[in-house]
N, CA, C and O atoms as CSV, one atom per row, in Angstrom:
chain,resi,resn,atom,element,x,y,z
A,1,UNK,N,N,122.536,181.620,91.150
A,1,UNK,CA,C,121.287,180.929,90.967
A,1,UNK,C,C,121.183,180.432,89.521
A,1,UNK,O,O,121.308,181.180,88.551
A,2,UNK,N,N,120.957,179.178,89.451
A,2,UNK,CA,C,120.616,178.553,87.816
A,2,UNK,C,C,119.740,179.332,87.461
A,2,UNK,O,O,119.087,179.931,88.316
A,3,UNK,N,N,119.466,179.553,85.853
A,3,UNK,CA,C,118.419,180.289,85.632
A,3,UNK,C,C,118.176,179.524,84.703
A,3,UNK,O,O,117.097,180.005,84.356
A,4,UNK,N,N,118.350,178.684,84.017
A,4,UNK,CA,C,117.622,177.441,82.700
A,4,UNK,C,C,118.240,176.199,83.200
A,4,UNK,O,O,118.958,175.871,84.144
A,5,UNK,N,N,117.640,175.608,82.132
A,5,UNK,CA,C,117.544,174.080,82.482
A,5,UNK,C,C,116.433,173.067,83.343
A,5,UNK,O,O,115.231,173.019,83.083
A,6,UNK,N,N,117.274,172.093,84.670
A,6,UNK,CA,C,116.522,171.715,84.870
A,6,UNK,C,C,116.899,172.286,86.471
A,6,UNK,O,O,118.035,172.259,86.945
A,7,UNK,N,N,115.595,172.838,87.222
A,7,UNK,CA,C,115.819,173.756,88.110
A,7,UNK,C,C,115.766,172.792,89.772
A,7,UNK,O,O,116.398,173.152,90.766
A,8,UNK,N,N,115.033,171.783,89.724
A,8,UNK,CA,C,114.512,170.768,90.624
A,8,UNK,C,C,116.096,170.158,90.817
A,8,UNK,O,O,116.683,169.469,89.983
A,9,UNK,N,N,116.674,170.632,92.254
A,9,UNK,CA,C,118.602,170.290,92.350
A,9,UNK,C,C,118.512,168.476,92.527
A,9,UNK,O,O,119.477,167.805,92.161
A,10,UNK,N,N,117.574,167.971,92.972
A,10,UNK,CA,C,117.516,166.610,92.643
A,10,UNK,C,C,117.956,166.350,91.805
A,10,UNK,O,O,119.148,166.116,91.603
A,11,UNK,N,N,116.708,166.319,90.799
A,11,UNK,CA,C,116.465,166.149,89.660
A,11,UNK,C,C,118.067,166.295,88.089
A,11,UNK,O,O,118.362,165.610,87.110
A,12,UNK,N,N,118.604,167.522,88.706
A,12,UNK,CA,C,119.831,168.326,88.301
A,12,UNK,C,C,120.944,167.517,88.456
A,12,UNK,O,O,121.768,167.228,87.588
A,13,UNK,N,N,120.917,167.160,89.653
A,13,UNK,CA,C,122.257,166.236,90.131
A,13,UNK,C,C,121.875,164.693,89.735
A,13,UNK,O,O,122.844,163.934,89.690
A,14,UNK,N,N,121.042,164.325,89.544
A,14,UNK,CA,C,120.538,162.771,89.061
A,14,UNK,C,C,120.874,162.710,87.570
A,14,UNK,O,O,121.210,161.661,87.020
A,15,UNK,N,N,120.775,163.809,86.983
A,15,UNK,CA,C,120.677,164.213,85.617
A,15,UNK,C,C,122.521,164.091,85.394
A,15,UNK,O,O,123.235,163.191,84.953
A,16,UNK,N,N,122.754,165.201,85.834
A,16,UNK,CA,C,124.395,165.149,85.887
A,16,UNK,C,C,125.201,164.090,86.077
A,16,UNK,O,O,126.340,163.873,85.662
A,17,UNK,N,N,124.326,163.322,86.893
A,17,UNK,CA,C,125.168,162.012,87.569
A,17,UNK,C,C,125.632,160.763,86.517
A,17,UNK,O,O,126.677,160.114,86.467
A,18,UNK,N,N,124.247,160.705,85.599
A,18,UNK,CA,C,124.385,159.328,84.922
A,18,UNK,C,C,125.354,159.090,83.256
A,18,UNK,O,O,125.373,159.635,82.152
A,19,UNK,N,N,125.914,158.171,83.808
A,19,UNK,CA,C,127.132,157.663,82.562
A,19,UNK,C,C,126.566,156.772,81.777
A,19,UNK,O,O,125.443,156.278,81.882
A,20,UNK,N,N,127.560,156.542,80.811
A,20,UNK,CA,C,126.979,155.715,79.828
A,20,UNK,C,C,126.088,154.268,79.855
A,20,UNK,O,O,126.431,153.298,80.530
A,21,UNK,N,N,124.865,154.308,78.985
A,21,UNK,CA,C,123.822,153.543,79.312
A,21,UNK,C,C,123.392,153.397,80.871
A,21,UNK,O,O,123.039,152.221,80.958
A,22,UNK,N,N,123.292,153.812,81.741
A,22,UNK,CA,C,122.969,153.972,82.889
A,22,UNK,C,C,120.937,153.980,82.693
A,22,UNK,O,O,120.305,154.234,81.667
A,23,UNK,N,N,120.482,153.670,83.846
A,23,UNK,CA,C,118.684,153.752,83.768
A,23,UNK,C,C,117.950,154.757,84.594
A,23,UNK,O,O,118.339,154.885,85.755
A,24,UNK,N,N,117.281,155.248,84.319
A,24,UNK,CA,C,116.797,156.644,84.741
A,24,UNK,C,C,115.558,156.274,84.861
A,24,UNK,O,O,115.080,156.627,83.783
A,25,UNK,N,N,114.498,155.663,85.627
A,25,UNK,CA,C,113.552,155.064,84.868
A,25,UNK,C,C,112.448,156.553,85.491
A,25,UNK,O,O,112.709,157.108,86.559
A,26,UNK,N,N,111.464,156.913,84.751
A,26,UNK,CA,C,110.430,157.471,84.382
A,26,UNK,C,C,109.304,156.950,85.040
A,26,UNK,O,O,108.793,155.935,84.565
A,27,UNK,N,N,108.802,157.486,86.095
A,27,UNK,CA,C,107.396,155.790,86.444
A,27,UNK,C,C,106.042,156.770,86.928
A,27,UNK,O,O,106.228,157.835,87.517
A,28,UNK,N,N,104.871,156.334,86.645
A,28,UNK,CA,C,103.856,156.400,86.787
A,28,UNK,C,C,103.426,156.918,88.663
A,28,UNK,O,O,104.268,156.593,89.500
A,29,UNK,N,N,102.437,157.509,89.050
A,29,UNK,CA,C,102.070,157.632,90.287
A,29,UNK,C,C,101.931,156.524,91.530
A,29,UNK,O,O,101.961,156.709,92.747
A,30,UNK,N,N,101.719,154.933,90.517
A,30,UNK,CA,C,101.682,154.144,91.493
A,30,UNK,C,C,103.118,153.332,91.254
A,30,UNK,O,O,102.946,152.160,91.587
A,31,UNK,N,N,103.612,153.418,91.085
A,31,UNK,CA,C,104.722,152.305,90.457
A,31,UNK,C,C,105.717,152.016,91.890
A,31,UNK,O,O,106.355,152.826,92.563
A,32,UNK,N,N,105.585,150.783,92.015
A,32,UNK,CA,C,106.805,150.173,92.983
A,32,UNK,C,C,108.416,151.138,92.799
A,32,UNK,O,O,108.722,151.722,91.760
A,33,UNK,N,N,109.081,151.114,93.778
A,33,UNK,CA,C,110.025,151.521,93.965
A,33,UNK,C,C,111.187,150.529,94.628
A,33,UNK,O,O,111.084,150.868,95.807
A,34,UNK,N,N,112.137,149.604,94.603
A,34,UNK,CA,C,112.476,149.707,95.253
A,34,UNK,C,C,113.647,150.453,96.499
A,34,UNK,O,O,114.421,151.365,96.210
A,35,UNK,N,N,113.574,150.024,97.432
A,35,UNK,CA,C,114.214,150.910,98.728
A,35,UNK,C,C,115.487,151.467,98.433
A,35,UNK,O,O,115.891,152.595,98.715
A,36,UNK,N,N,116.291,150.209,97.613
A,36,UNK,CA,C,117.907,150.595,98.009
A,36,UNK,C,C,117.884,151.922,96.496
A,36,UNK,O,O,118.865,152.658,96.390
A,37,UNK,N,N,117.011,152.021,95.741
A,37,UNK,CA,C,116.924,153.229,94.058
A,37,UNK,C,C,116.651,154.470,94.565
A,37,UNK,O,O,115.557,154.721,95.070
A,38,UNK,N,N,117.671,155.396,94.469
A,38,UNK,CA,C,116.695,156.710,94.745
A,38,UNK,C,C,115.985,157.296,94.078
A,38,UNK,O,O,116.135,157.525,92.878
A,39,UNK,N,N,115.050,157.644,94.813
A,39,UNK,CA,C,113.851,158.444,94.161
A,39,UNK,C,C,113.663,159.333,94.643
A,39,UNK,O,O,113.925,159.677,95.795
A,40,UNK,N,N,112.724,160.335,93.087
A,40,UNK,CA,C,112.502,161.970,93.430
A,40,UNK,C,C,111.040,162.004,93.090
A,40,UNK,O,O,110.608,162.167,91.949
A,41,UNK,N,N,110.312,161.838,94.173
A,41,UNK,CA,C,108.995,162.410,93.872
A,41,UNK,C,C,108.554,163.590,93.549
A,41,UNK,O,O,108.497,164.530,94.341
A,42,UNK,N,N,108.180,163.635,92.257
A,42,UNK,CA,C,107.834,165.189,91.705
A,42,UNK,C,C,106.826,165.040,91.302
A,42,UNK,O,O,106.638,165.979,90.528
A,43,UNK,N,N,105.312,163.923,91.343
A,43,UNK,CA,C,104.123,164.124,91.492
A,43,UNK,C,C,103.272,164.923,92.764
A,43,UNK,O,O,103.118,164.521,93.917
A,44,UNK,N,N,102.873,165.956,92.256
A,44,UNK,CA,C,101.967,166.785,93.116
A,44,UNK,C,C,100.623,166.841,93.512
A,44,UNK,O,O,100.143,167.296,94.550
A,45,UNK,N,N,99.864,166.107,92.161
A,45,UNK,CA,C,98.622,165.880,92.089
A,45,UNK,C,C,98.002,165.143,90.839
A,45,UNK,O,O,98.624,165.123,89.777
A,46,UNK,N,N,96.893,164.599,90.961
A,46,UNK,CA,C,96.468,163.274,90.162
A,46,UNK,C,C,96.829,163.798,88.826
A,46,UNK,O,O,96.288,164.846,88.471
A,47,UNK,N,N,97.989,162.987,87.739
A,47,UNK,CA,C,98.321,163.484,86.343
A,47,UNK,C,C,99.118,164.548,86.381
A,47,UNK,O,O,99.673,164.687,85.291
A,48,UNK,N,N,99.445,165.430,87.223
A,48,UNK,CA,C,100.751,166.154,87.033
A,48,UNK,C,C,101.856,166.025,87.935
A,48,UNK,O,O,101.542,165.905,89.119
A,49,UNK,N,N,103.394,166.021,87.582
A,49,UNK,CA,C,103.768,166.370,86.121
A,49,UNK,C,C,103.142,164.576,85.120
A,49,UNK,O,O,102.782,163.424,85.365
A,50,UNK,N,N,103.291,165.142,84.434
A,50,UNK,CA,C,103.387,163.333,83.441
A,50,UNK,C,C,104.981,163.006,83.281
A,50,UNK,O,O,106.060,163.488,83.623
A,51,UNK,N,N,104.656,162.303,82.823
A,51,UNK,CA,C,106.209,161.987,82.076
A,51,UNK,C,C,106.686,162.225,80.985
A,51,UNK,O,O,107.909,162.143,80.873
A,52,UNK,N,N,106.051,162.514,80.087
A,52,UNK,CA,C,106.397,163.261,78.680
A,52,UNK,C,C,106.841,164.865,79.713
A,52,UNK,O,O,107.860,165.434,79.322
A,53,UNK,N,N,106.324,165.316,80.566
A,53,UNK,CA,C,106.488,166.390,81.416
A,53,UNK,C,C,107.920,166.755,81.521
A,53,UNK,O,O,108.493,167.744,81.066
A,54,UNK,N,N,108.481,165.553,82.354
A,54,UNK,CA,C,109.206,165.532,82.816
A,54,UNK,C,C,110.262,165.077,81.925
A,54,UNK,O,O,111.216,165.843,81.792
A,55,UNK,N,N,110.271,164.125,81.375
A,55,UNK,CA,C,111.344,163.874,80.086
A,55,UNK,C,C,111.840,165.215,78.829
A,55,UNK,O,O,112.921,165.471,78.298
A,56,UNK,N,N,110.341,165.894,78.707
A,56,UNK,CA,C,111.400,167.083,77.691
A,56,UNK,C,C,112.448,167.700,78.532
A,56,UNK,O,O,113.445,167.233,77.982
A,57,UNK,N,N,112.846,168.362,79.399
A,57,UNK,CA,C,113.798,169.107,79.960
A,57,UNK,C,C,114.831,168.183,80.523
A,57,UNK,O,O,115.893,168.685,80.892
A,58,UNK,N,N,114.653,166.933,80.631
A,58,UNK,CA,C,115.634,165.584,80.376
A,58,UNK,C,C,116.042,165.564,79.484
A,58,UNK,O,O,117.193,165.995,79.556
A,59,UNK,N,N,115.643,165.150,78.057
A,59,UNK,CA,C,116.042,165.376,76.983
A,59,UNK,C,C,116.476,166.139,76.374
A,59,UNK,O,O,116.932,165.775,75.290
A,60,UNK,N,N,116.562,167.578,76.746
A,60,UNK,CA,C,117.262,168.765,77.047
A,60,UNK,C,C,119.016,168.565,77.360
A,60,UNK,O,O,119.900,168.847,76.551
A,61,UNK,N,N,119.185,168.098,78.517
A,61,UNK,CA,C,120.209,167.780,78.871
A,61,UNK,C,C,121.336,166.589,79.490
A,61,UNK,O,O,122.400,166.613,80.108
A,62,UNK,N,N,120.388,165.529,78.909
A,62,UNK,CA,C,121.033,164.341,78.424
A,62,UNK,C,C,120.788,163.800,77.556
A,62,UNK,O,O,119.702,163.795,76.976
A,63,UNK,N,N,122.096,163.023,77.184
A,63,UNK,CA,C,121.894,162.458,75.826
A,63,UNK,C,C,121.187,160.821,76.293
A,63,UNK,O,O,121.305,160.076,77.266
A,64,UNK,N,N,120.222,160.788,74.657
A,64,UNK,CA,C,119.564,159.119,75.273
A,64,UNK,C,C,119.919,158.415,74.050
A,64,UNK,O,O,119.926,158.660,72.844
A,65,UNK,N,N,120.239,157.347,74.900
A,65,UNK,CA,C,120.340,155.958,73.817
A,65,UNK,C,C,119.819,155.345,72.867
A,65,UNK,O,O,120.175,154.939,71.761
A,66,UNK,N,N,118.412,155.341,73.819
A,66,UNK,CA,C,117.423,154.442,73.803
A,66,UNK,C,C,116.795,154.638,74.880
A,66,UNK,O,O,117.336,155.014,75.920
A,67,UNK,N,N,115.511,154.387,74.735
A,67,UNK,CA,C,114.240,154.589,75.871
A,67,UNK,C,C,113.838,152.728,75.710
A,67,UNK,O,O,114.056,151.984,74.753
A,68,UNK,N,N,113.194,152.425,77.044
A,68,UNK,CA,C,112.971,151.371,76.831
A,68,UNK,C,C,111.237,151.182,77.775
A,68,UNK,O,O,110.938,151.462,78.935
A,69,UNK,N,N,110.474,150.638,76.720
A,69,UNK,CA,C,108.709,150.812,77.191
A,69,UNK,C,C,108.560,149.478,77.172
A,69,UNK,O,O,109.254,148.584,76.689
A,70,UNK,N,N,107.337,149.477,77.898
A,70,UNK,CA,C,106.500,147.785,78.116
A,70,UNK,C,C,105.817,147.392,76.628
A,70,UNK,O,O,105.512,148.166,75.721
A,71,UNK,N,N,105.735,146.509,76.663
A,71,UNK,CA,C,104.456,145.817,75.502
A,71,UNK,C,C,103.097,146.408,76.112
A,71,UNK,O,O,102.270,147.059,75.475
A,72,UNK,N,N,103.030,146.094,77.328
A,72,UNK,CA,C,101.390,146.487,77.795
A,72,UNK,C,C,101.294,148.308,77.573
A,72,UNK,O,O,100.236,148.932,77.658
A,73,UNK,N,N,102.439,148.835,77.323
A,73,UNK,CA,C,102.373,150.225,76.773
A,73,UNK,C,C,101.408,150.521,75.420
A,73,UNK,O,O,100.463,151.270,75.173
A,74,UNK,N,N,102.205,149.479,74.667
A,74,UNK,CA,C,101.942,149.356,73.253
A,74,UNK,C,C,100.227,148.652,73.137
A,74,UNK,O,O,99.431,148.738,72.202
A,75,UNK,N,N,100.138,148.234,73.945
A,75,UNK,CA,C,98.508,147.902,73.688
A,75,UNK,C,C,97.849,148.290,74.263
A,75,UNK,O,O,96.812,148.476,73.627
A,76,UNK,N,N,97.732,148.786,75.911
A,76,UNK,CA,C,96.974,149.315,76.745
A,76,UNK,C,C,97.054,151.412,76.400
A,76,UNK,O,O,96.081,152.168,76.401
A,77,UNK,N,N,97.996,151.657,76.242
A,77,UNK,CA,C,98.015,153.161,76.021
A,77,UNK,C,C,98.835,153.624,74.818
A,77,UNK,O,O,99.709,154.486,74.736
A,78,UNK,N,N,98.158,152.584,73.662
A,78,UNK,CA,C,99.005,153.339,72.215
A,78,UNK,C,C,99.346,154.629,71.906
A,78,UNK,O,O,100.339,155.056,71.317
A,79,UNK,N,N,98.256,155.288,72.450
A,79,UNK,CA,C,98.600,156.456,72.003
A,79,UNK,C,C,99.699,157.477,72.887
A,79,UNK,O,O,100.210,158.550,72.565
A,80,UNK,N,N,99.799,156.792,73.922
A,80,UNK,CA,C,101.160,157.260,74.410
A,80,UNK,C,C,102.418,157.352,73.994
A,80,UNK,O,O,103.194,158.307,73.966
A,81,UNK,N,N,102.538,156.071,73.627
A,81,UNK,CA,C,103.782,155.186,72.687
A,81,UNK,C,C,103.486,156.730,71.435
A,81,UNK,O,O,104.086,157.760,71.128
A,82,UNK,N,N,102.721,156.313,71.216
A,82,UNK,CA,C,103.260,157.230,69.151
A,82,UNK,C,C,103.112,158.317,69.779
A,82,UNK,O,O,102.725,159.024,68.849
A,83,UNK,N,N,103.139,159.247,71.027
A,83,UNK,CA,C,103.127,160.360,71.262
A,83,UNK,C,C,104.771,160.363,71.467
A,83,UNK,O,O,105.337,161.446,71.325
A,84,UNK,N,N,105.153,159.796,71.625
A,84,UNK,CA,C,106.620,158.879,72.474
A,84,UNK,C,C,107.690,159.272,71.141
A,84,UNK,O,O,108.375,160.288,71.028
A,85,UNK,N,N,107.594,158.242,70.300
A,85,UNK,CA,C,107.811,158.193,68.678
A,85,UNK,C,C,107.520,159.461,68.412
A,85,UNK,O,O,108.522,160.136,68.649
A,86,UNK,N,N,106.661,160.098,68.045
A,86,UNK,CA,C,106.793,161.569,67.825
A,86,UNK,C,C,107.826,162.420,67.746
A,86,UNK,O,O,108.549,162.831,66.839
A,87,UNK,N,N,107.678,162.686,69.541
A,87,UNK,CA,C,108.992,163.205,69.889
A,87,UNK,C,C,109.796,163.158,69.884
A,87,UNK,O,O,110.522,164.146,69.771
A,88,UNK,N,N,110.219,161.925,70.008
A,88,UNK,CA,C,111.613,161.758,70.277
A,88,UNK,C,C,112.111,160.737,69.082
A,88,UNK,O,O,112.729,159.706,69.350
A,89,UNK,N,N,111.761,161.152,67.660
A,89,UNK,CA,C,111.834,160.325,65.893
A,89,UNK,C,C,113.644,159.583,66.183
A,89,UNK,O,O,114.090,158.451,65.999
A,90,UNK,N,N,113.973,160.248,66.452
A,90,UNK,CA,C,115.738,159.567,66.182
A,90,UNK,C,C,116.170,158.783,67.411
A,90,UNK,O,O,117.308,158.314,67.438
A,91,UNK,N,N,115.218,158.586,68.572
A,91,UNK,CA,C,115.790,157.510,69.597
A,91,UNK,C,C,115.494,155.806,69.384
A,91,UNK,O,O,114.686,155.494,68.510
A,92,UNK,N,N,115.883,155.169,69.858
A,92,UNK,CA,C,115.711,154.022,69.410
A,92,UNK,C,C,114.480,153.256,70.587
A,92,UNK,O,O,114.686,153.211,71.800
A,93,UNK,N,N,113.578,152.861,70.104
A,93,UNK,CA,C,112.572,152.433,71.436
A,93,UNK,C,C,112.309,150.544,71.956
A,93,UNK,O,O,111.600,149.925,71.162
A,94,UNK,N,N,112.678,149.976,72.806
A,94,UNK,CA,C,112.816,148.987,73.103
A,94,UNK,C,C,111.728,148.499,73.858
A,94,UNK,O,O,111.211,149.370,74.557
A,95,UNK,N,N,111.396,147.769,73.908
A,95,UNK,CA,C,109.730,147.057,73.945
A,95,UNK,C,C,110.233,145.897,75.378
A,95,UNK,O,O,111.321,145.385,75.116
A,96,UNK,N,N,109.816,145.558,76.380
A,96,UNK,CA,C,110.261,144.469,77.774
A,96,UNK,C,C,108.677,144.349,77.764
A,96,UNK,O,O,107.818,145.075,77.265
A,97,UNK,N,N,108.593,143.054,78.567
A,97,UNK,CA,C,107.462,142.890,79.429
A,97,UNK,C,C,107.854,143.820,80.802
A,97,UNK,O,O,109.055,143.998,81.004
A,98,UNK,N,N,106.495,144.651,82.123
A,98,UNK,CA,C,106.229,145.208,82.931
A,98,UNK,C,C,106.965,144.189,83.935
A,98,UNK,O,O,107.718,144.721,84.750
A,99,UNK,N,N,106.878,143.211,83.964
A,99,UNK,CA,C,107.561,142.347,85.127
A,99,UNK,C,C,109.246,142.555,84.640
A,99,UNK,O,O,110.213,142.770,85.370
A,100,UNK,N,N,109.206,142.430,83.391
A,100,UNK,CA,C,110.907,142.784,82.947
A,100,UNK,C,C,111.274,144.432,83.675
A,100,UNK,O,O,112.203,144.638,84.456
A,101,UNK,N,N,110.653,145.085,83.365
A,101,UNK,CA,C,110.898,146.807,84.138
A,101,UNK,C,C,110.907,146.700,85.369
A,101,UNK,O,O,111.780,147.345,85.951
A,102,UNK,N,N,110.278,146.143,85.919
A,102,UNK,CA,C,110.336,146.477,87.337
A,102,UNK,C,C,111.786,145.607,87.862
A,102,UNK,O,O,112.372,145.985,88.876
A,103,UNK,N,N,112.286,144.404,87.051
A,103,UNK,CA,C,113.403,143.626,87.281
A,103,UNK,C,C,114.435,144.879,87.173
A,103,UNK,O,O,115.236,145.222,88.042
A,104,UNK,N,N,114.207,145.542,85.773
A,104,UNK,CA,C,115.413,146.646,85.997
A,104,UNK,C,C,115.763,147.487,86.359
A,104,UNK,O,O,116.895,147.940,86.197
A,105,UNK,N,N,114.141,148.327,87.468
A,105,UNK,CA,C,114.620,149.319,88.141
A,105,UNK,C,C,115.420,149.211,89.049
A,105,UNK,O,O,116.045,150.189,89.459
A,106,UNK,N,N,115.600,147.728,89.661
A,106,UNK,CA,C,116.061,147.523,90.808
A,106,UNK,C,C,117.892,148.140,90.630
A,106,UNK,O,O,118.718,148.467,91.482
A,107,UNK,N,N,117.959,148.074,88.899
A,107,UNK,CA,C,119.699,148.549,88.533
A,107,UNK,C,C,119.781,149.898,88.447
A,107,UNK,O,O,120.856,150.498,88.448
A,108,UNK,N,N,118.225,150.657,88.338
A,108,UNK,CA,C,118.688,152.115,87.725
A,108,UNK,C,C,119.551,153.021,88.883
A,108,UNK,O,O,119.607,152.713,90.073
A,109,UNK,N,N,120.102,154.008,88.372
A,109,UNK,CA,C,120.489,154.844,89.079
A,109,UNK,C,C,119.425,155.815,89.459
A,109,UNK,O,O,119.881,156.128,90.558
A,110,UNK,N,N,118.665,156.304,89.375
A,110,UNK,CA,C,116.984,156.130,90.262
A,110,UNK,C,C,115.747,156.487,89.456
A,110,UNK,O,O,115.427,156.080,88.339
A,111,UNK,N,N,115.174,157.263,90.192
A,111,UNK,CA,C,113.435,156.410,89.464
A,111,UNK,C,C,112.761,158.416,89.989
A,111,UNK,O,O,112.764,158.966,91.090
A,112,UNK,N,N,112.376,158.840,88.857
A,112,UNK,CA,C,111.380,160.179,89.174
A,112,UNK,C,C,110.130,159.919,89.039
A,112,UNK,O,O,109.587,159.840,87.937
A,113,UNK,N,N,109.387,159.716,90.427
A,113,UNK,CA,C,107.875,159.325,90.323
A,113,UNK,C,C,107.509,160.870,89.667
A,113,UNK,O,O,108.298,161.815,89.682
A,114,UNK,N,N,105.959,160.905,89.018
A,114,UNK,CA,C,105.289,162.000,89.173
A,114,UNK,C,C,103.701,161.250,89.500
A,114,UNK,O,O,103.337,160.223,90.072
A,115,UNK,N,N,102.891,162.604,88.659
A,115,UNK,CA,C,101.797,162.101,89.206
A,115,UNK,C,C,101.062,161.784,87.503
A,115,UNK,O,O,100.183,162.380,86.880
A,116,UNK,N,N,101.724,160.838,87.246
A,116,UNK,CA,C,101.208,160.459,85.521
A,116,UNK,C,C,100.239,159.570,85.846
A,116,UNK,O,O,100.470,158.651,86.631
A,117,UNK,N,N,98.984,159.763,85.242
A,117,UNK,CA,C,97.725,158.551,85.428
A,117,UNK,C,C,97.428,157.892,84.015
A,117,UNK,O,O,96.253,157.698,83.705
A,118,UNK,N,N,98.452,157.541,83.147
A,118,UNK,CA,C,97.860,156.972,82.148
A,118,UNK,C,C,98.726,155.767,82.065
A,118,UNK,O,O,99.920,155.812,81.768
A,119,UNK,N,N,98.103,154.758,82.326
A,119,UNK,CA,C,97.769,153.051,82.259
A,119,UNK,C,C,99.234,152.966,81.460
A,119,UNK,O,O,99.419,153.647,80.451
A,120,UNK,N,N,100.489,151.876,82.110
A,120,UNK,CA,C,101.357,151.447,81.696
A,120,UNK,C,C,102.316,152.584,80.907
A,120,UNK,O,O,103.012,152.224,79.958
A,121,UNK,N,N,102.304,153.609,81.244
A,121,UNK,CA,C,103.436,154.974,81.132
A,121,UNK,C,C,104.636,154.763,81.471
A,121,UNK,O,O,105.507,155.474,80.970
A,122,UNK,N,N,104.896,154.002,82.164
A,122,UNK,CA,C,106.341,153.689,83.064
A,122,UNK,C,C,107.607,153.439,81.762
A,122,UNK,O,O,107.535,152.544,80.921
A,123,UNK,N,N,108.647,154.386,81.851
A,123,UNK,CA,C,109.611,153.732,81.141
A,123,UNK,C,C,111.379,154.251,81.608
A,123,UNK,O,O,111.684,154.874,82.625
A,124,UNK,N,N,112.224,153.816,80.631
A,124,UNK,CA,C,113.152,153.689,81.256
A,124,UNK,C,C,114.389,154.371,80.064
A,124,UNK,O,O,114.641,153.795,79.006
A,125,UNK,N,N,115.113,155.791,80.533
A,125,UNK,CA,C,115.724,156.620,79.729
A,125,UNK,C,C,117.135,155.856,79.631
A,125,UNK,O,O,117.985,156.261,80.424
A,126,UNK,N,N,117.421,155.044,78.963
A,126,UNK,CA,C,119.108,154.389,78.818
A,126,UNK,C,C,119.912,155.293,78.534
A,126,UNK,O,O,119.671,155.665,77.386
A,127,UNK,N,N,121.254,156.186,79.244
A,127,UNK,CA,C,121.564,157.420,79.004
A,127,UNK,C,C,123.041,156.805,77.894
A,127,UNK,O,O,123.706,155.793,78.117
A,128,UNK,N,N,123.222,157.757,76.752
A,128,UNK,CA,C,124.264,157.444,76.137
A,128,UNK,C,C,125.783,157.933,76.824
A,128,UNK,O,O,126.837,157.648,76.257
């Protein structure tokens, strides 16, 4: 039985899976999906997990490139963003329009909904 890390075997094997620069994208409770991306729903209830939630024990055990956030991040939920920056001081953070993200989930290797309710949260872990 694992006893640290990341315990969710989805989650574990999605984690394990992704090679260099590969997209992991991070998305909000309502966020489009599409069909052919797999996804791991690990929202349970309105705002949990978030995605800062779910990204520390990601960041744990993969390495990131670069994270890549919306503009409507940066103006609609600033204080997400510099919660973002905070944490994670030595990653490099890349700014798309929301219509640009959703163009690139369609490449990620898949998408962990939760149940994050804060306005334009959605982003995308570029794995090194």
């Amino acid at each position: 039985m694992k006893k640290k890390g990341i315990l969710h075997p989805e989650l574990s094997h999605l984690a394990a899976s992704l090679g260099h620069t590969d997209y992991l994208v991070l998305a909000d409770k309502g966020y489009p999906v599409p069909n052919h991306v797999t996804r791991i729903n690990l929202g349970y209830t309105y705002d949990q997990p978030t995605i800062l939630q779910v990204l520390e024990p990601l960041a744990e055990e993969i390495t990131i490139d670069r994270i890549i956030v919306t503009h409507e991040m940066g103006d609609i939920s600033p204080g997400r963003l510099e919660e973002l920056k905070k944490r994670y001081p030595h990653v490099l953070f890349e700014k798309i329009s929301h219509q640009e993200m959703k163009e690139l989930t369609a490449h990620a290797k898949g998408v962990v909904k939760t149940g994050d309710a804060c306005p334009y949260a959605n982003l995308i872990v570029v794995s090194g």
